[in-house]
Backbone as CSV, one residue per row, in Angstrom:
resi,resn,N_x,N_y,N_z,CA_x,CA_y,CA_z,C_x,C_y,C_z
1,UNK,95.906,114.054,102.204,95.233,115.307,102.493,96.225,116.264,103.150
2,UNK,96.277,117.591,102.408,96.689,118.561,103.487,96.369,119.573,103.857
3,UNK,96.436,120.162,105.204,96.153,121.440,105.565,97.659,122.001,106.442
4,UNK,96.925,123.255,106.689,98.170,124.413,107.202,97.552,124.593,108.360
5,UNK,99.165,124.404,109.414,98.300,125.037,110.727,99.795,126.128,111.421
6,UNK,99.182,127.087,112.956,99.850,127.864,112.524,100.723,127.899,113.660
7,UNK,102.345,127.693,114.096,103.204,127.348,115.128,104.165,127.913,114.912
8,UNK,104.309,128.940,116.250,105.114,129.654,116.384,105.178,130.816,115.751
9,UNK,103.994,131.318,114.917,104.040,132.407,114.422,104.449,132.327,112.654
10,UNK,104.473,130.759,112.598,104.678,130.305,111.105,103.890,129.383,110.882
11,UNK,103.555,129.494,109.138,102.488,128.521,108.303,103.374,127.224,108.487
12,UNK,102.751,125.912,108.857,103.343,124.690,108.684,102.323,123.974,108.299
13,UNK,102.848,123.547,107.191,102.232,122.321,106.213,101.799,120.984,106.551
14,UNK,100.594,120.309,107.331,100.519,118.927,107.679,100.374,118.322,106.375
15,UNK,100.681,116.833,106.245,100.388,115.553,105.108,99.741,114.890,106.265
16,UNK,98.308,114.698,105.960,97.375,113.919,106.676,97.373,112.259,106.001
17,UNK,98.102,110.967,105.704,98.008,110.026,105.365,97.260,109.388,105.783
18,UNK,96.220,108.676,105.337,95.701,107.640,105.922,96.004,105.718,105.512
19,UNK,96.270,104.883,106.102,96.977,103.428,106.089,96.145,102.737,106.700
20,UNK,95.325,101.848,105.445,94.482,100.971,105.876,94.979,100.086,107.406
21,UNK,95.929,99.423,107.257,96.107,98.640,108.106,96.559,99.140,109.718
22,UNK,96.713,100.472,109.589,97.725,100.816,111.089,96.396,101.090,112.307
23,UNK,97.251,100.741,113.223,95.969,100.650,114.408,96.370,101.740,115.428
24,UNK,97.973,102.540,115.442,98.084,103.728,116.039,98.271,104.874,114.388
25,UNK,98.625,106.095,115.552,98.979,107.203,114.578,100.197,107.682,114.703
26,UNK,100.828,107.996,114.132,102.415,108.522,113.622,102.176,110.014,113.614
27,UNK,103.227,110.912,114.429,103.581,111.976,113.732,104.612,112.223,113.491
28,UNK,105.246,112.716,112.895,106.555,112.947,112.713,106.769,114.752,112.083
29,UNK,108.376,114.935,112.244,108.974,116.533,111.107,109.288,115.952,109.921
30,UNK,108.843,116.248,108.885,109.964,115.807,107.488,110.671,116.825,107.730
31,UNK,110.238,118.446,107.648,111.839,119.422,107.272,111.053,120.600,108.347
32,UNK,111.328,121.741,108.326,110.780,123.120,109.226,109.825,123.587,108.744
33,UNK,109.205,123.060,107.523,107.987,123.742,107.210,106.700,122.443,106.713
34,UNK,107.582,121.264,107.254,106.146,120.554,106.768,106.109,119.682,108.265
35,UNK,105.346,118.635,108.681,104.851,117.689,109.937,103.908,116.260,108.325
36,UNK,104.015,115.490,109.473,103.407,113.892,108.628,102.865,113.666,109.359
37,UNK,101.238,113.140,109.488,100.854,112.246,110.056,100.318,110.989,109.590
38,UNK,100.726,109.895,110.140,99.951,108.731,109.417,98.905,108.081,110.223
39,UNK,98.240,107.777,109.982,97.089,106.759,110.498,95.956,106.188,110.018
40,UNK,95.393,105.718,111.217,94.252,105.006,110.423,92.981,105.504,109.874
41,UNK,92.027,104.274,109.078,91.215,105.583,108.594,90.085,105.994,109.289
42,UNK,89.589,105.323,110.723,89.130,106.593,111.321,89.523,107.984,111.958
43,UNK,90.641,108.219,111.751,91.387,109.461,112.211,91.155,110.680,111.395
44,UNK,89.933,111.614,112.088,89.430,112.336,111.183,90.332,113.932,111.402
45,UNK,90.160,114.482,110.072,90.631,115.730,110.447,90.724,116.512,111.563
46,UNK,89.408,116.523,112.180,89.153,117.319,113.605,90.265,116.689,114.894
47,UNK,90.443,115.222,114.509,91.248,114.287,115.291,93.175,115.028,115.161
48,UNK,93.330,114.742,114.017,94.944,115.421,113.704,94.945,117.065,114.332
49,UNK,93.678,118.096,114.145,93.887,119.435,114.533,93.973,119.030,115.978
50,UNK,93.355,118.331,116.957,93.585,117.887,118.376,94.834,117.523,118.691
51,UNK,94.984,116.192,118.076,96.660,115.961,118.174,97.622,116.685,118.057
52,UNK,97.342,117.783,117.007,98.465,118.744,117.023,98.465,120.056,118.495
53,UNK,97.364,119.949,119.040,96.969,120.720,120.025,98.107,120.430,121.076
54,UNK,97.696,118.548,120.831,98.038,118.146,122.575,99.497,118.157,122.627
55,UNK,100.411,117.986,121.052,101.613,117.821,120.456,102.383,119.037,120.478
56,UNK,102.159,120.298,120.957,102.075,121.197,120.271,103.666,121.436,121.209
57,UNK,104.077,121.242,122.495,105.211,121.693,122.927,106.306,120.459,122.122
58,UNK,105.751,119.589,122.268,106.523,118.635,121.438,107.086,118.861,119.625
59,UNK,106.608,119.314,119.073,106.603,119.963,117.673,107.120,120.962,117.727
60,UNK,107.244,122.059,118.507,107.914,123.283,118.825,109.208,122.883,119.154
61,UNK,109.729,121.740,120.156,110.863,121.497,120.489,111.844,120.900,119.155
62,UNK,110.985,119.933,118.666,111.646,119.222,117.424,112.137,120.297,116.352
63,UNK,111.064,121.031,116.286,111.083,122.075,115.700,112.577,123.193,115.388
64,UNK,112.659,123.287,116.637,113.860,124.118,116.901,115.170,123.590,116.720
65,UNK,114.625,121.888,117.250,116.273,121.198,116.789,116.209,121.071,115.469
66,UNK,115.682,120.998,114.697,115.744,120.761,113.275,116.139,121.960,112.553
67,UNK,115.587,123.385,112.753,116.217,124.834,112.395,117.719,124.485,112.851
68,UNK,117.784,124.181,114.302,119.425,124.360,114.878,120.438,123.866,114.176
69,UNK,119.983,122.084,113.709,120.618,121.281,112.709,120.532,121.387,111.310
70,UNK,120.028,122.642,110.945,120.021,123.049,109.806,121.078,123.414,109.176
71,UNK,121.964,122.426,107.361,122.667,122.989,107.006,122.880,124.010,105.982
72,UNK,123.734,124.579,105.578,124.091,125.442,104.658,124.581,124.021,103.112
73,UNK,124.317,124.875,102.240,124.354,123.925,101.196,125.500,123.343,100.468
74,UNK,126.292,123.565,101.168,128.018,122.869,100.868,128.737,121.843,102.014
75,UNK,127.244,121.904,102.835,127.750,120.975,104.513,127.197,119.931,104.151
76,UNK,127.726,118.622,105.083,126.710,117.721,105.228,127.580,117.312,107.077
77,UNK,126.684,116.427,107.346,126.942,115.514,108.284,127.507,114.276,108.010
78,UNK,128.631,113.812,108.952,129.316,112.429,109.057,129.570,112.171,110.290
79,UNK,129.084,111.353,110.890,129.320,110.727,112.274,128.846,111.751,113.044
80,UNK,127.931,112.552,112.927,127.388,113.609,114.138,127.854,114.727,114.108
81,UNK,128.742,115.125,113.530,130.232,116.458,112.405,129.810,116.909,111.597
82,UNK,129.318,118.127,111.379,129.537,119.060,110.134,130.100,118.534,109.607
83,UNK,130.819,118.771,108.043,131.708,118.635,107.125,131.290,119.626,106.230
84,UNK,132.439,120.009,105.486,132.484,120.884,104.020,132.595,119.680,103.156
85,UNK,131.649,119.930,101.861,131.340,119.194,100.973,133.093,119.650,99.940
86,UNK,133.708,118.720,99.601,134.656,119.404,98.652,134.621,119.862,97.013
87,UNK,133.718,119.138,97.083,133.486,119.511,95.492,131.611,120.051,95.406
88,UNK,131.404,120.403,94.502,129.857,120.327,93.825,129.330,119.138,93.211
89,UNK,130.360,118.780,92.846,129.729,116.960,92.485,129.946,116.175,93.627
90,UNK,130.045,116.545,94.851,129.900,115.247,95.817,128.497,114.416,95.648
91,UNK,128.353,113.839,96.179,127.435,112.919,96.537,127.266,112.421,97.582
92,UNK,126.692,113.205,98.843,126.371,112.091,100.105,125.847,111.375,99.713
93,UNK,124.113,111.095,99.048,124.067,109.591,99.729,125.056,109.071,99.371
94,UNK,125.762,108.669,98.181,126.207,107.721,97.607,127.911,107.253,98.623
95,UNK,128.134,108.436,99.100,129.419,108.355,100.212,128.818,107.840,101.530
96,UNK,127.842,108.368,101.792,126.909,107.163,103.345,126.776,105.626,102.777
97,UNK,126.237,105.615,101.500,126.201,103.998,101.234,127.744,103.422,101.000
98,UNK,128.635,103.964,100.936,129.690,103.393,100.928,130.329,103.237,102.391
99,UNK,130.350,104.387,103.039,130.868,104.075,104.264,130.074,103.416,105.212
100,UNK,128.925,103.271,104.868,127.942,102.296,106.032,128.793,100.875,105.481
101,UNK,128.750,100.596,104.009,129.041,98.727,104.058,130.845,98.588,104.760
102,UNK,131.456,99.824,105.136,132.555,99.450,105.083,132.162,99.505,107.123
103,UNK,131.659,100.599,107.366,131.841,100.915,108.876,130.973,100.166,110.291
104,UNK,129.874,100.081,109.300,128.190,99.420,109.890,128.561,97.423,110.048
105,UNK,129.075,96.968,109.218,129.356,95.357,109.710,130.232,95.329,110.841
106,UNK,131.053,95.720,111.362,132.301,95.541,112.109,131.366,95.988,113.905
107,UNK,130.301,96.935,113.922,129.872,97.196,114.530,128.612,96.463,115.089
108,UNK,127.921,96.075,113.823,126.793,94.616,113.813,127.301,93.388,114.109
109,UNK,128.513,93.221,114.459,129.436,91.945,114.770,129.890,91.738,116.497
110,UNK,130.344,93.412,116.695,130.814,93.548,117.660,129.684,93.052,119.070
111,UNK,128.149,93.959,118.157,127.282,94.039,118.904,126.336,92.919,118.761
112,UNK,126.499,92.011,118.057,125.622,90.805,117.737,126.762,89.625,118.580
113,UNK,127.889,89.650,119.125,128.336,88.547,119.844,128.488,89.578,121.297
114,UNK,127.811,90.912,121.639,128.089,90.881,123.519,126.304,90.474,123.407
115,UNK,125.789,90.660,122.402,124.251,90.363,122.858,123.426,88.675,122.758
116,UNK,124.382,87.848,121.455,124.713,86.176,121.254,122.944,86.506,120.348
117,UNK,123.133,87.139,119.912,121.928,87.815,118.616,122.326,87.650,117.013
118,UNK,122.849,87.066,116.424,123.216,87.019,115.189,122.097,87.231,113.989
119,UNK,122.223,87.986,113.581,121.464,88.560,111.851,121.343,87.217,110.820
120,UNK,120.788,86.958,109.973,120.668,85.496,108.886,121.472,86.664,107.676
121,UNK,121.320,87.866,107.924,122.037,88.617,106.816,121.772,90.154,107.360
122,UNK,122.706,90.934,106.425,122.964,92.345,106.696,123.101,93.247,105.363
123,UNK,121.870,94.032,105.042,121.886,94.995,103.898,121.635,96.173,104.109
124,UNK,122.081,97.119,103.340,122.033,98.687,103.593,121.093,99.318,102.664
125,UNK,120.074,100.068,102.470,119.334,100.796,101.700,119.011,101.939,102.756
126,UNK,118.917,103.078,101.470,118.557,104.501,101.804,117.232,104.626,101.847
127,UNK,116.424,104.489,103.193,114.710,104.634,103.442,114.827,106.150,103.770
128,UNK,113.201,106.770,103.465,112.706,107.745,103.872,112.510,107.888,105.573
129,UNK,112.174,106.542,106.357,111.366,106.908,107.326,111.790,106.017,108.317
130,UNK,112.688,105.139,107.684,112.900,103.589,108.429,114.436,103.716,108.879
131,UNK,115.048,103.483,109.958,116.334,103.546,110.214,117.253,101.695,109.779
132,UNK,115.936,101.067,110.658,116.497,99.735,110.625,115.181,99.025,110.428
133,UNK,115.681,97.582,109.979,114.656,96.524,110.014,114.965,95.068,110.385
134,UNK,113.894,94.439,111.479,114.278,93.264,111.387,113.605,92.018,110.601
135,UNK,113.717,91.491,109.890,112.573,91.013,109.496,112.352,89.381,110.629
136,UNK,111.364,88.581,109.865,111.252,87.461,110.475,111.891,85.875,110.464
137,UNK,112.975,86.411,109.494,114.060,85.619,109.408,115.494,85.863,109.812
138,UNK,115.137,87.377,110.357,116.178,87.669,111.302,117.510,87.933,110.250
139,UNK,117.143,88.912,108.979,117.964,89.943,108.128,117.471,91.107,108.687
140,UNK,118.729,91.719,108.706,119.125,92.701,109.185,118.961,93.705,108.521
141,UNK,118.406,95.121,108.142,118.541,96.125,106.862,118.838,97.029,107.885
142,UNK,119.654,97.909,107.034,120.424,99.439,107.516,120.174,100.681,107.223
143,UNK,119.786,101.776,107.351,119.620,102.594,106.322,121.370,103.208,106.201
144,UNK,121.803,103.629,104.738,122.504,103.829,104.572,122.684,105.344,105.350
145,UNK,121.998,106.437,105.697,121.649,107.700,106.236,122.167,107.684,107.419
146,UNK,122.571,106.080,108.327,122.588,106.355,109.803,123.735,106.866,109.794
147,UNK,125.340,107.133,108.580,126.176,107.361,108.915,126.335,108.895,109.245
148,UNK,125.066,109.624,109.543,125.444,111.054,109.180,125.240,111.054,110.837
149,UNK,124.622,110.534,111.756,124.470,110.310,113.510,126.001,110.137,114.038
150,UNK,125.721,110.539,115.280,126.956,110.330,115.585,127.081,108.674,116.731
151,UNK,127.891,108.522,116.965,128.675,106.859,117.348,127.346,106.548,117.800
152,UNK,127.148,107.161,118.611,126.444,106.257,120.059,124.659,106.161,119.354
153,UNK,124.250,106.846,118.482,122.921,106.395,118.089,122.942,106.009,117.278
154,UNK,124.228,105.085,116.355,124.239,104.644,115.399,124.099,103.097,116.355
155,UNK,124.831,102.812,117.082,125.121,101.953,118.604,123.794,101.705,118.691
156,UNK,123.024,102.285,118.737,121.428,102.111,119.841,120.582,101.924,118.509
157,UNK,120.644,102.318,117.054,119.806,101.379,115.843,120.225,100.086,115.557
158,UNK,121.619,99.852,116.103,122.258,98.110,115.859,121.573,97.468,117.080
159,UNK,121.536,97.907,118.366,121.383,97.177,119.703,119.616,96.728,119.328
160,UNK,119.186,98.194,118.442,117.736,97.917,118.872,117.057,97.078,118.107
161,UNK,118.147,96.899,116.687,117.294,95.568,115.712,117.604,94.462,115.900
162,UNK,118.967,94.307,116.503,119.655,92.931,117.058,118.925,91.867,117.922
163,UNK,118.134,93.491,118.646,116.897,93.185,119.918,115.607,92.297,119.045
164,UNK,115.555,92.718,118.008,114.253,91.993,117.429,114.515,90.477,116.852
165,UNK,115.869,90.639,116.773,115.910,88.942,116.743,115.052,88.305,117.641
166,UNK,115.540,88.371,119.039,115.053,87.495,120.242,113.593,88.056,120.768
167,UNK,112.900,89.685,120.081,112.220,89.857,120.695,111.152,90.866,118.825
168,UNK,109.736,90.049,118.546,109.892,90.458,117.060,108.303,91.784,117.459
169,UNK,108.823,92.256,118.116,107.686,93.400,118.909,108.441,94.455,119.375
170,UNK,107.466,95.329,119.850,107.975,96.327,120.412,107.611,96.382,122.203
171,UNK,107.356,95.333,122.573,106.714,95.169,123.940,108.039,95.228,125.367
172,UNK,107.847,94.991,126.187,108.604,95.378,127.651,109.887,94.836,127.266
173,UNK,109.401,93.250,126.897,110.653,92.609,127.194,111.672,93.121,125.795
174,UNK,111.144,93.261,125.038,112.017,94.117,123.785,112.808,94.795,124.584
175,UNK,111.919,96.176,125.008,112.809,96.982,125.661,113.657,96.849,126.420
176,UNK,113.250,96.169,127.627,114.148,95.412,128.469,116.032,95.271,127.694
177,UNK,115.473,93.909,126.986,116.821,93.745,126.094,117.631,94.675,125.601
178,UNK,116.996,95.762,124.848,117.448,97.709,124.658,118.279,97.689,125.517
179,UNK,117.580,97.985,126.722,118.220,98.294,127.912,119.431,98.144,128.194
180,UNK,119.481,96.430,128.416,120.552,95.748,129.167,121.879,96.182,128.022
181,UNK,122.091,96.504,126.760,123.195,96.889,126.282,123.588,98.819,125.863
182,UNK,121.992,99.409,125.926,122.233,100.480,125.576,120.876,101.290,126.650
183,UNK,121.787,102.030,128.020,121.031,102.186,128.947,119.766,103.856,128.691
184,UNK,120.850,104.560,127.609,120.354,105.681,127.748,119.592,105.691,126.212
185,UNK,119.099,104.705,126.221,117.834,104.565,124.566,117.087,105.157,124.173
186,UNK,116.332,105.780,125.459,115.784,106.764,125.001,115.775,108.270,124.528
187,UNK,117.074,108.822,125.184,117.708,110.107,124.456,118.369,110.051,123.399
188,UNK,118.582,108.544,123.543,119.439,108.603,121.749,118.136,108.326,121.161
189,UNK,116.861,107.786,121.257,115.763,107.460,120.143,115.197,108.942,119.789
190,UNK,115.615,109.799,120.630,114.901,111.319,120.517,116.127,111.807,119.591
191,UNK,117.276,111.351,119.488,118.622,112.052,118.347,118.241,112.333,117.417
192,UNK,117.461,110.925,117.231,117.598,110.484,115.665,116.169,111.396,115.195
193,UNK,115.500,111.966,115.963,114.614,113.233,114.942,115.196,114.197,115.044
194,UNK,116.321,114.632,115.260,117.102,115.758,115.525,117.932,116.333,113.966
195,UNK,118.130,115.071,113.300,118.681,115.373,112.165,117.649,115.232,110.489
């Protein structure tokens, strides 16, 4: 479902999803003119126009970083850096999926023996929404996209799935573990909607 609501003096596009199984609600920016929400299916319309009420300095802020980090169409990002694209046939993703398998293990190594957390395996795919994953056999997935962040919140998506080895939740002691290798987690977890 969607409707338009109106911030900052501009039309913005909600995607109202609803997901049988989820027991909170998600909002998120896809780009400067649209917002996502996901949830469950009692989360009625009147519910998302509220949320966006109570959200509303929060969405304005994201908002602005996302205009700020806005590129021109010959840029991209690498490691947190502008770049000039050199050709018209470049290809980021396809240059993030290459430099993640070359740059992203050496760093999942470094940080999987100060934490004694080891992965059963380590793969890279380009998700929409997902940075990292742990699963329950304790493989590791990457998104190939994290290479466009710069060092230190690429640092804090390795620390934080490494974390789900020993911890397969999102509860205290998860965090805790966050913590003890990457102190400032939570300004880098706010980065990563920045781009």
């Amino acid at each position: 479902m969607y409707f338009d609501v109106l911030i900052s003096n501009k039309t913005i596009r909600v995607n109202l999803e609803y997901k049988i199984h989820l027991k909170n609600v998600y909002l998120r920016i896809l780009n400067k003119n649209t917002l996502h929400i996901k949830a469950h299916k009692y989360f009625t319309l009147n519910d998302a126009k509220k949320l966006l009420i109570k959200k509303d300095k929060w969405i304005k802020k994201h908002l602005e970083n996302f205009c700020k980090n806005e590129l021109l169409e010959d840029e991209y990002y690498f490691l947190g850096h502008i770049h000039k694209k050199e050709t018209l046939a470049f290809d980021e993703e396809n240059y993030y999926k290459q430099e993640a398998k070359i740059f992203l293990p050496e760093l999942v190594d470094e940080y999987a023996s100060k934490m004694s957390l080891f992965p059963s395996a380590l793969s890279f795919r380009k998700n929409k929404s997902r940075w990292g994953s742990c699963s329950y056999n304790n493989r590791i997935s990457l998104n190939t996209r994290l290479m466009k962040f710069p060092l230190d919140v690429i640092i804090y998506v390795i620390i934080h799935e490494l974390a789900h080895i020993k911890h397969k939740n999102h509860s205290k002691d998860f965090w805790n573990e966050v913590e003890k290798y990457c102190i400032n987690y939570k300004s880098l977890n706010e980065k990563l909607k920045e781009y």
